[in-house]
Residue frames relative to the residue before (quaternion, step in Angstrom):
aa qw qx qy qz dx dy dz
X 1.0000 0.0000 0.0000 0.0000 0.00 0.00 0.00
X 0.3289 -0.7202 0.5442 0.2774 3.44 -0.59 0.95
X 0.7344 -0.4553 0.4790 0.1546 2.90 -2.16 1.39
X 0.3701 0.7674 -0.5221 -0.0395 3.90 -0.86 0.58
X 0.2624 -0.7773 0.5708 -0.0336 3.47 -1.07 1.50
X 0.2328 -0.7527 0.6157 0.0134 2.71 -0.34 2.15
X 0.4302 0.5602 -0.6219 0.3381 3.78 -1.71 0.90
X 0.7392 -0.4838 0.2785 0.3767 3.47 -1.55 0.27
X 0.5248 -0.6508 0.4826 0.2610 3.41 -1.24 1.05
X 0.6837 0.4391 -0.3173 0.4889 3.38 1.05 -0.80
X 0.6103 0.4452 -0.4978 0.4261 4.01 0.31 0.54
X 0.6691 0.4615 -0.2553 0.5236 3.52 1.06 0.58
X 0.0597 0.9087 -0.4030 0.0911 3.21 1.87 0.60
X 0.4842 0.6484 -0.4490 0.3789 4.16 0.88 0.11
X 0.8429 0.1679 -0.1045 0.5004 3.04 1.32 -1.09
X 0.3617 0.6414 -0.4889 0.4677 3.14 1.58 0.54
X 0.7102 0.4440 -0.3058 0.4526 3.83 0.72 -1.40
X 0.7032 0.3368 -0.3946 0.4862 4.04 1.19 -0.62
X 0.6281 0.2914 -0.5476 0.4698 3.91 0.04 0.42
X 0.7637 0.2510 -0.4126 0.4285 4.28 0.23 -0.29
X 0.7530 0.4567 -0.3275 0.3423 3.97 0.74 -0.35
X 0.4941 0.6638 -0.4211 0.3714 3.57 1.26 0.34
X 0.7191 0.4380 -0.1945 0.5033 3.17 1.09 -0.79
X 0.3058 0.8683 -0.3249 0.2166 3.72 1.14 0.39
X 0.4985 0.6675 -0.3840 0.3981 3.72 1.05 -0.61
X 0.7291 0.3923 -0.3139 0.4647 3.62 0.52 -0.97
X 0.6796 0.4917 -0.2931 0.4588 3.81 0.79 -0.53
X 0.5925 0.5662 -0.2475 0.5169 3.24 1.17 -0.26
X 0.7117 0.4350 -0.2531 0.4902 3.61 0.85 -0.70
X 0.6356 0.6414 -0.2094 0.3751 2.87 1.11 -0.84
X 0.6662 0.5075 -0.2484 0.4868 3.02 1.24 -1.02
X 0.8287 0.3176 -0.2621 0.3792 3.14 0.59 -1.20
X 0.5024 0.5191 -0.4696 0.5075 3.68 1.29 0.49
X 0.5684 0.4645 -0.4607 0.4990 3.94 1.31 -0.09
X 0.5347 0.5913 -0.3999 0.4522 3.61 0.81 -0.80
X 0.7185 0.4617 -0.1460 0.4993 4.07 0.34 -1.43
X 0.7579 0.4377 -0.2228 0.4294 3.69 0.92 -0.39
X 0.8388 0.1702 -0.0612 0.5136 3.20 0.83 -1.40
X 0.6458 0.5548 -0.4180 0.3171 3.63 1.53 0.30
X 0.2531 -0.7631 0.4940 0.3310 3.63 -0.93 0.00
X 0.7200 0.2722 -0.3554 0.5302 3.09 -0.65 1.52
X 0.6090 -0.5976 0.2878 0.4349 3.54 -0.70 -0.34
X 0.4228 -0.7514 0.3768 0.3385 3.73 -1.00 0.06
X 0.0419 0.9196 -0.3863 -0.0577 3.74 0.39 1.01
X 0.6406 0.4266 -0.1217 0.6268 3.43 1.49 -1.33
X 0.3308 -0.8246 0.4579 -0.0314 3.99 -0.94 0.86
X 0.1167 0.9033 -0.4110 -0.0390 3.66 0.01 -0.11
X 0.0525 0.7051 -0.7003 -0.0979 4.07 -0.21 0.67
X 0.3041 -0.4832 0.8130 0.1141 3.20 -1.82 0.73
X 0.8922 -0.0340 0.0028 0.4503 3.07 -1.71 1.04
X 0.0049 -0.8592 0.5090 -0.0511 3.76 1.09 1.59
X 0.1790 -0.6458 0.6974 0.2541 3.79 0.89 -1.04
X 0.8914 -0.2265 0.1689 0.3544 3.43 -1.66 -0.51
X 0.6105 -0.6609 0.3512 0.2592 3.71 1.32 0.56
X 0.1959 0.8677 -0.4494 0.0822 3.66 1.64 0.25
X 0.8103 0.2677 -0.0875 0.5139 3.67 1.47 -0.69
X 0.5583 0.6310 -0.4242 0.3320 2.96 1.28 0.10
X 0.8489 0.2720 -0.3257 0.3152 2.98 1.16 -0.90
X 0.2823 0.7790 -0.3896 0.4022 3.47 1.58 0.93
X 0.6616 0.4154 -0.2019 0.5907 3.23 1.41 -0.87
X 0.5270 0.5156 -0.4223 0.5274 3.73 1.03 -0.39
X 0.7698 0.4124 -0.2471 0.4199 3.69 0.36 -0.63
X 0.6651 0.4796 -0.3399 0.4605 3.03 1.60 0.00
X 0.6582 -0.5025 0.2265 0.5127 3.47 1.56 0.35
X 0.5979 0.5874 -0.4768 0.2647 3.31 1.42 -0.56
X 0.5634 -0.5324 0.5367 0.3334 3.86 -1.18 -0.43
X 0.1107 0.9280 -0.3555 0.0161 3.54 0.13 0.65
X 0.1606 0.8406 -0.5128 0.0680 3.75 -0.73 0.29
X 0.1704 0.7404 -0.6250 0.1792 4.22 -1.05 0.57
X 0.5310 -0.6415 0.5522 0.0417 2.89 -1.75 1.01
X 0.1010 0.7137 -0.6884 0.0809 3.67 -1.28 0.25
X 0.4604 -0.7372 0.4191 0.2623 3.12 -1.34 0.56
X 0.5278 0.5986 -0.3524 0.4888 3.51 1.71 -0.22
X 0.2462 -0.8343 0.4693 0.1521 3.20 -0.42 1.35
X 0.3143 0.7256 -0.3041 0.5313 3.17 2.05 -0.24
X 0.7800 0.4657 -0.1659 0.3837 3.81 0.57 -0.82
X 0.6595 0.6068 -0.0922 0.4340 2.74 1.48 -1.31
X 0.6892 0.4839 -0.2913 0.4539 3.26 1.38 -1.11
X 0.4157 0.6990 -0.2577 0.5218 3.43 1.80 -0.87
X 0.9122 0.1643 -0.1208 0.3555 3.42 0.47 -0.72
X 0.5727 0.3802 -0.5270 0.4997 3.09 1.32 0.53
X 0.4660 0.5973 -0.5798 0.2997 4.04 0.81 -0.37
X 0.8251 0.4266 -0.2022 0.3102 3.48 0.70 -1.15
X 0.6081 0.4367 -0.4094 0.5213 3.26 1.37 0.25
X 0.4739 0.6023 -0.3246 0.5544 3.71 1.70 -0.04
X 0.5456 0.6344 -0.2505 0.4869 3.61 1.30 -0.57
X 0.7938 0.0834 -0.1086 0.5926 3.40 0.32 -1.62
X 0.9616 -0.0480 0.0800 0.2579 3.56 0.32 0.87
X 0.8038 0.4474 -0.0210 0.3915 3.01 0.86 -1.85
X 0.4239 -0.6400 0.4589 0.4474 3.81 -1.02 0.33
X 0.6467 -0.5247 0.5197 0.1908 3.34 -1.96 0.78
X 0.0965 0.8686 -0.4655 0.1399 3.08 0.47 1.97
X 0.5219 0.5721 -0.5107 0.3735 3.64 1.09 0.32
X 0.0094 -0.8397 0.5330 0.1037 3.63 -1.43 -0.12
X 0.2792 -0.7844 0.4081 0.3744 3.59 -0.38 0.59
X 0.2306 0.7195 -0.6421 0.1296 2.67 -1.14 1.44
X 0.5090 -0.7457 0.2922 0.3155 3.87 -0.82 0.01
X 0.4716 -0.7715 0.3504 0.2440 3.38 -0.62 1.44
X 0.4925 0.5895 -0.4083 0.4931 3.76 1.22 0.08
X 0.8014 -0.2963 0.0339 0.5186 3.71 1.64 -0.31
X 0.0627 0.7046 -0.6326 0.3154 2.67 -0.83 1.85
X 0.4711 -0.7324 0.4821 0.0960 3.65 -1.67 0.28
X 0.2950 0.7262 -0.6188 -0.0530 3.55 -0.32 -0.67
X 0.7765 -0.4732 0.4154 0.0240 2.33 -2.10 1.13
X 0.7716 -0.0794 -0.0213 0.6308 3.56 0.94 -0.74
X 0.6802 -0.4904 0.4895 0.2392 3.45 -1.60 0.87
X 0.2298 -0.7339 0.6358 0.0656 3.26 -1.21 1.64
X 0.4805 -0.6243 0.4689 0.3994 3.40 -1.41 0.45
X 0.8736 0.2479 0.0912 0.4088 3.47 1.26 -0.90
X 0.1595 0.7588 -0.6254 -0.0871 4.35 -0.39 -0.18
X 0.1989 -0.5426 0.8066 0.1241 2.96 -1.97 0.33
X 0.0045 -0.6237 0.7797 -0.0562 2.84 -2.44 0.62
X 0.1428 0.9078 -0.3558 0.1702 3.31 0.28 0.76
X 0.6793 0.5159 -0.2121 0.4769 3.37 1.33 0.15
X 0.5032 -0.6351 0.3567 0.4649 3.86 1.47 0.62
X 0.5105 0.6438 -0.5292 0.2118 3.82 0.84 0.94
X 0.0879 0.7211 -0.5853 0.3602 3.36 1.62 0.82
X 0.8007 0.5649 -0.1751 0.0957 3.08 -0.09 -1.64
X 0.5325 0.6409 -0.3502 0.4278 3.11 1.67 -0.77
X 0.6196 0.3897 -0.4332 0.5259 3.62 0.62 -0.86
X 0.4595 -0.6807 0.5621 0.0982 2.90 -1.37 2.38
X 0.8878 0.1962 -0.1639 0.3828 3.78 -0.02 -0.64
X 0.6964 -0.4013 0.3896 0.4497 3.75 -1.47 0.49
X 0.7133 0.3743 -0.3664 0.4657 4.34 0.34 -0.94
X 0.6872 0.3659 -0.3905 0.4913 3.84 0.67 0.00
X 0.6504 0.3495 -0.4036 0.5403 3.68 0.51 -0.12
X 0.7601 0.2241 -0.4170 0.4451 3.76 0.48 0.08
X 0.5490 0.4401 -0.4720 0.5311 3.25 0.66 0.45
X 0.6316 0.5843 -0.3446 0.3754 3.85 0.75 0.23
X 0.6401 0.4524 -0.2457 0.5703 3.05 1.97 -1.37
X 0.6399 0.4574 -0.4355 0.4378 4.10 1.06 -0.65
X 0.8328 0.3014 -0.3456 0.3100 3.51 0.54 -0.31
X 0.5619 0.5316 -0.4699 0.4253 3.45 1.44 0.91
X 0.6107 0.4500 -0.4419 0.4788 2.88 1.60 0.17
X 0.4208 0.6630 -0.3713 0.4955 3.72 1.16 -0.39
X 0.7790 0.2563 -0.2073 0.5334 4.18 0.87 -0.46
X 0.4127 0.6378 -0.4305 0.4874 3.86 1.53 0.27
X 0.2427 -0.6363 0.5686 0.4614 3.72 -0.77 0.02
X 0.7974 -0.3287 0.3390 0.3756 3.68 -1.34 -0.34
X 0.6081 0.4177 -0.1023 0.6673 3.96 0.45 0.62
X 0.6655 0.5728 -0.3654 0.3090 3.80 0.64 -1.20
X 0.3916 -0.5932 0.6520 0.2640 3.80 -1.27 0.45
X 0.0075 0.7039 -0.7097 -0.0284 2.83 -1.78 0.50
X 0.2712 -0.8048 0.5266 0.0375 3.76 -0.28 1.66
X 0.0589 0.8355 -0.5072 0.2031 3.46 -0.44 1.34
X 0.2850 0.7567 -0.5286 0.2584 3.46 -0.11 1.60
X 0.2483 -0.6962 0.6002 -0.3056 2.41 -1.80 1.59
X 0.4302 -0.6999 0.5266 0.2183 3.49 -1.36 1.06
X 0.1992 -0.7471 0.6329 0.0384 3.78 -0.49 1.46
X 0.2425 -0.8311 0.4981 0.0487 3.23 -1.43 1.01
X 0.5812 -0.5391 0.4484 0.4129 3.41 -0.50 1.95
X 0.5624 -0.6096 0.4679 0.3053 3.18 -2.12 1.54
X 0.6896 0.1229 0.0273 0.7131 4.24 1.33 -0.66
X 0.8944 0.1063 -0.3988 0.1723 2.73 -2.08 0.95
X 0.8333 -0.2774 0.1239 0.4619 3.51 -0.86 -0.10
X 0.3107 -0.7086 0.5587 0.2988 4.17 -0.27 0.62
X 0.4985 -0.7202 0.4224 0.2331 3.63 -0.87 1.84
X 0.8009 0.3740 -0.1552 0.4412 3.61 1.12 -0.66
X 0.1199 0.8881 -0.3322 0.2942 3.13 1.24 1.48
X 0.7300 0.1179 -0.2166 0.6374 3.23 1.57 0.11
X 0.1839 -0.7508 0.6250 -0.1086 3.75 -1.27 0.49
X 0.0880 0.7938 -0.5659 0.2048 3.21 -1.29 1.07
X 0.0306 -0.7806 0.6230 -0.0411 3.73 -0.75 1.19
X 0.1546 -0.7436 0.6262 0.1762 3.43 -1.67 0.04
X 0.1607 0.8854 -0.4354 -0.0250 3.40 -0.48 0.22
X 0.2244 -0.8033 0.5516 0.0092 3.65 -0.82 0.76
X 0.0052 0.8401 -0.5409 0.0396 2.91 -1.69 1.30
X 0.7062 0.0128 0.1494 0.6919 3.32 0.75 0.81
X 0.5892 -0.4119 0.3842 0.5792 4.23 -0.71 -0.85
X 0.5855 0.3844 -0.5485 0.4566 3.88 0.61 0.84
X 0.1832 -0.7738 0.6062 -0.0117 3.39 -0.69 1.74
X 0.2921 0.8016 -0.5195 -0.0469 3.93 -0.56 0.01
X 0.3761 -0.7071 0.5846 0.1296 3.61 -1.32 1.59
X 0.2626 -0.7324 0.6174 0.1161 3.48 -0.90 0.68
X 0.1643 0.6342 -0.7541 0.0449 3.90 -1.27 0.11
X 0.2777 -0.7184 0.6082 -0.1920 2.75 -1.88 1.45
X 0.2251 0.9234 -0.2787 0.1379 3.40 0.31 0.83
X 0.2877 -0.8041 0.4375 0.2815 3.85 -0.09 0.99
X 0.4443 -0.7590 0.4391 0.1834 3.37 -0.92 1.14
X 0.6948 -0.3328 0.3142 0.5547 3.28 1.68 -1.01
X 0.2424 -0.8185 0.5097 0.1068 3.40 -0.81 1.27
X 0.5169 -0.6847 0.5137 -0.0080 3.03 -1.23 1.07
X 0.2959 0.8127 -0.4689 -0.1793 4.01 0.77 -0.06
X 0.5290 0.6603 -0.4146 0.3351 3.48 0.47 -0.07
X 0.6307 0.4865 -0.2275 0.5601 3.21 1.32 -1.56
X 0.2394 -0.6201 0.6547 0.3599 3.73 0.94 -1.21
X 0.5156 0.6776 -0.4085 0.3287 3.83 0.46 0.30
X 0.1626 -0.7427 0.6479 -0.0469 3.97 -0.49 0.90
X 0.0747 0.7136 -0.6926 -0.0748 4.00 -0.49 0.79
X 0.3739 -0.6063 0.7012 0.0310 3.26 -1.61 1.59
X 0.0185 0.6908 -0.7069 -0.1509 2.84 -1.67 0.31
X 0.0347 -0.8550 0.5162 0.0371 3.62 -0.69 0.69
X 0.0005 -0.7918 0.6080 -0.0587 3.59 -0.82 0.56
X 0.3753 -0.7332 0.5471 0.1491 3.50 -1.75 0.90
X 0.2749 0.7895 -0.4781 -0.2693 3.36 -0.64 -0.68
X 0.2905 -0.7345 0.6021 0.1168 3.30 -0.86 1.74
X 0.0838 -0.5676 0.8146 0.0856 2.86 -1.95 0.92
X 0.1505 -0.6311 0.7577 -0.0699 3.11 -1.64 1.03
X 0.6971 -0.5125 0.1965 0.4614 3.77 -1.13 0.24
X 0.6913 0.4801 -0.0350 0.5389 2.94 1.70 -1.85
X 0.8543 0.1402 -0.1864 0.4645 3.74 0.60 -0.32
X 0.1936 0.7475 -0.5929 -0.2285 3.59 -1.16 -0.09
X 0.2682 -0.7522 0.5807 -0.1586 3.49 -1.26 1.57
X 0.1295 0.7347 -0.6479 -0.1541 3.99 -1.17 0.25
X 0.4382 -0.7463 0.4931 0.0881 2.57 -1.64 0.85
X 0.0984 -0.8982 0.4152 0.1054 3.48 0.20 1.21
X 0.0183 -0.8358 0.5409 0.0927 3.65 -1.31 0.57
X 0.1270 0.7041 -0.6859 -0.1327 3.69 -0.71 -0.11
X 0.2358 -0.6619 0.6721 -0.2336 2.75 -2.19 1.33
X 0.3269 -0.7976 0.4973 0.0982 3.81 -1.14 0.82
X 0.0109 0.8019 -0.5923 -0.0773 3.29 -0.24 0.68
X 0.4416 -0.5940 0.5741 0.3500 3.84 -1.44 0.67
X 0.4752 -0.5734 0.6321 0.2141 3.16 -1.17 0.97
X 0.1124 0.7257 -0.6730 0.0877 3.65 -1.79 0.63
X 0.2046 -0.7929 0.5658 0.0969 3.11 -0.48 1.70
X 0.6172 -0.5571 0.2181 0.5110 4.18 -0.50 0.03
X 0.6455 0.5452 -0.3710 0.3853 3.12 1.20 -0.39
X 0.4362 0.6787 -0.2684 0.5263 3.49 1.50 0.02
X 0.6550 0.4942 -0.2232 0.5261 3.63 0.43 -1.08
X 0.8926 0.1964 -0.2325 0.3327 3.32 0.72 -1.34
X 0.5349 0.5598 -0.4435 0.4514 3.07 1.22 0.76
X 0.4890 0.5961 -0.4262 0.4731 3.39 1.37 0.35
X 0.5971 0.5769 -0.3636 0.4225 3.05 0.76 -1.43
X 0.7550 0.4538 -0.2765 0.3843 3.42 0.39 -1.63
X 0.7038 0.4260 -0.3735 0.4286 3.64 0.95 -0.39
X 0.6345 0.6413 -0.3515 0.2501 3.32 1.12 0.32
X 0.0142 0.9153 -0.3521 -0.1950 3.00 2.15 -0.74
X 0.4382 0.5854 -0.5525 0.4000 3.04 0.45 1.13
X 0.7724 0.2308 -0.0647 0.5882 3.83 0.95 -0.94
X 0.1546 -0.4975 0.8507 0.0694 3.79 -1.75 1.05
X 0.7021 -0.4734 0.5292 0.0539 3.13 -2.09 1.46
X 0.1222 -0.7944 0.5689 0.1743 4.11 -0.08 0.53
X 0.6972 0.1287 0.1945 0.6779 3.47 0.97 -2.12
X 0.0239 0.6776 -0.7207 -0.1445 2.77 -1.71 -0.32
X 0.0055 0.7902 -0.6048 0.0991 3.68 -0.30 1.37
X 0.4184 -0.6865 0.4983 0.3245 3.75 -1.44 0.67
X 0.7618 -0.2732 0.3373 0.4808 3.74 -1.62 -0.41
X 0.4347 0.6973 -0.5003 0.2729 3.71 1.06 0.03
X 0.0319 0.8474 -0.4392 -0.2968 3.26 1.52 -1.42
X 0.0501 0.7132 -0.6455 0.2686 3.62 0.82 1.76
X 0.3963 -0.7298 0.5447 0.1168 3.73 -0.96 0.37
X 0.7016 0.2898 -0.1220 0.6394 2.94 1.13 -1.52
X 0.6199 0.4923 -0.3021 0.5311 3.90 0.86 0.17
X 0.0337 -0.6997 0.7132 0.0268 3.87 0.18 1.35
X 0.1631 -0.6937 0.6763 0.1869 3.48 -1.70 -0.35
X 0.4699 -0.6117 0.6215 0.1371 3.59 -1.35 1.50
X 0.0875 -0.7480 0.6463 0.1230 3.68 -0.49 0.94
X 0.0167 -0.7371 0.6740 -0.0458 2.81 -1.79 0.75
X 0.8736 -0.3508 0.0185 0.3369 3.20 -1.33 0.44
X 0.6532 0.4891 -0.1668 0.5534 3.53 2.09 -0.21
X 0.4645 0.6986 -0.4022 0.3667 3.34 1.06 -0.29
X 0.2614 -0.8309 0.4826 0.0912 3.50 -0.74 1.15
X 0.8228 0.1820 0.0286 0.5376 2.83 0.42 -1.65
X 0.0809 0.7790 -0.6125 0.1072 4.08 -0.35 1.09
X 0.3442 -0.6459 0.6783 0.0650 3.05 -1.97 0.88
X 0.0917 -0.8150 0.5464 0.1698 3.52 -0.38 0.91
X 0.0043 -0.7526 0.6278 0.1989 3.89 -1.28 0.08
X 0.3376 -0.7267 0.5979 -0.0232 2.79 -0.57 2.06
X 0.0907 0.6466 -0.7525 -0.0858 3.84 -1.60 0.37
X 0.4222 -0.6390 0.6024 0.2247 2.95 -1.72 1.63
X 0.6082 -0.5587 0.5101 0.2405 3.21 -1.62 2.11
């Protein structure tokens, strides 16, 4: 009978970074063709809110950029500064919390691109996440922010999910799955789970988790209550550049590009 260890996926950030950082090339171009397109000026300084294990950060560090972000898993964090300490670079992540936080100097740019908006459970932590990522942007800066939006009624089409990934003899399948939406509450329960095979052990790791639900008309009435950020693009999980997308009532999965007013 297989072995299962129920607790957060993200305190096991080895196989958290090999089932979300293998698949990393397309998110990466993307960005840095959104950065060249929709910024003014160049993109030199970086910023991830709620980085986890640093899958791009330190890709962009190696790309010359200047990089640094925050998470509350301190488990992640250490993960992601060893490896940017590894190929070189200074241990710019810190745990800290992306609903509020500071920095010291002015970024040209952030991403968020993986539906970890979502954790912040209530409306005063997600606006208090978008004023103080825009509060660490310089004046002009972008901020790339994407997320799974949830149809205004019936069942959300992208309700289940699944990855594989391999490293060497450490194999691990992912599955993602909505337990049930909540619109009133604004509440989505996830369940997620690994299973790692290794030579000598196999084991899953189970988790469940809430995300706040956000239909587009939501978002853009955050945004607008944030006065900090006007809408540039809006593009899906395709990560086409030259391919924005017009959302409407069906649109699931969206990338916003936000510039700080």
């Amino acid at each position: 009978m297989q072995e299962t260890i129920a607790g957060s996926l993200y305190d096991y950030p080895k196989y958290y970074d090999l089932v979300f950082g293998s698949d990393w090339l397309a998110e990466y171009e993307f960005l840095t063709a959104c950065f060249a397109k929709h910024l003014k000026g160049k993109a030199k300084r970086l910023f991830e809110p709620a980085c986890g294990t640093g899958r791009l950060m330190y890709r962009f560090a190696r790309a010359g950029y200047e990089v640094a972000g925050n998470d509350l898993n301190a488990k992640a964090v250490a993960f992601c500064n060893a490896r940017l300490k590894r190929y070189g670079y200074p241990a710019s992540a810190v745990v800290g919390d992306m609903a509020n936080f500071t920095v010291k100097k002015k970024y040209d740019a952030a991403f968020n691109t993986i539906n970890s908006f979502r954790h912040l459970a209530t409306e005063e932590q997600a606006l208090g996440h978008l004023k103080c990522t825009a509060a660490a942007l310089r004046k002009g800066g972008l901020y790339v922010l994407g997320l799974h939006l949830t149809p205004p009624r019936g069942k959300p089409e992208a309700d289940e999910e699944s990855w594989a990934a391999q490293r060497g003899q450490l194999c691990v399948l992912s599955k993602m799955w909505s337990t049930g939406v909540d619109r009133r509450e604004r509440r989505e329960g996830v369940g997620m789970c690994f299973d790692v095979y290794t030579p000598t052990r196999t084991f899953r790791l189970a988790n469940h988790c809430d995300f706040r639900t956000y239909s587009n008309a939501q978002m853009q009435e955050l945004i607008t209550a944030s006065r900090a950020f006007e809408i540039v693009e809006t593009y899906d999980f395709a990560y086409e550049i030259d391919e924005p997308v017009v959302i409407d009532s069906k649109t699931e999965d969206v990338i916003y590009v936000l510039r700080r007013k």
